[in-house]
N, C-alpha and C positions, 0 to 999 in steps of 0.2 A: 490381675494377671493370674492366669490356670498356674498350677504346676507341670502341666505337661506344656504350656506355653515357654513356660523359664527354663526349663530342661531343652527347648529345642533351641532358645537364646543362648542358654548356654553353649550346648554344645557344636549350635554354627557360626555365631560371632563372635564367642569369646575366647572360641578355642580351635578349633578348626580353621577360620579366615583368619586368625593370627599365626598361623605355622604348625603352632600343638601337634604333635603323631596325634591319629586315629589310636592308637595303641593305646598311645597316654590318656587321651578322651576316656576312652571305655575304661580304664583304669578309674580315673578321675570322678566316672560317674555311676562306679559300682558295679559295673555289666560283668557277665558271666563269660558271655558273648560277645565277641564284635558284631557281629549284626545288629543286636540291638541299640548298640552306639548308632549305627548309619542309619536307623529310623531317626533317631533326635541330630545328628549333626551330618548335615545335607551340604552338596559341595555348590557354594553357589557359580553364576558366570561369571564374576569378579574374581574368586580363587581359580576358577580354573585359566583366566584372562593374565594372570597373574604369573601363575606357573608356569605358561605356556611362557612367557617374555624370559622369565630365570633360563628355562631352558633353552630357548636362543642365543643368550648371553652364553653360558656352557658351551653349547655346539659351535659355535662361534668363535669361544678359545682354543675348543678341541683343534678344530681345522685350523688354526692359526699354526700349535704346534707341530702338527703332524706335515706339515708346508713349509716349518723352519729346518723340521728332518731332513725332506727329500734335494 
């Protein structure tokens, strides 16, 4: 394995597809810069498949409360 291979393992399924902030990432992996975090930790369509369901769940309670209001 490259170093720049384990750098992008890292920083997409070890820490990024587990929740990790991008924050923390770039913290995590020395950056100066958050850009250069989002070259090595890439969001893949499983995180984004993911998120997308959390957020349904959310918007889903939202309007639940906001219909026990009215």
């Amino acid at each position: 394995m490259t170093y720049h291979t384990a750098r992008h393992t890292f920083g997409t399924l070890l820490t990024v597809s587990q929740e990790i902030p991008i924050e923390t990432v770039s913290r995590m992996m020395g950056h100066a810069n958050i850009k250069t975090t989002q070259i090595y930790a890439k969001i893949t369509k499983e995180k984004i498949s993911q998120d997308m369901e959390i957020l349904s769940h959310k918007l889903e309670a939202f309007e639940k409360q906001i219909a026990e209001r009215i």
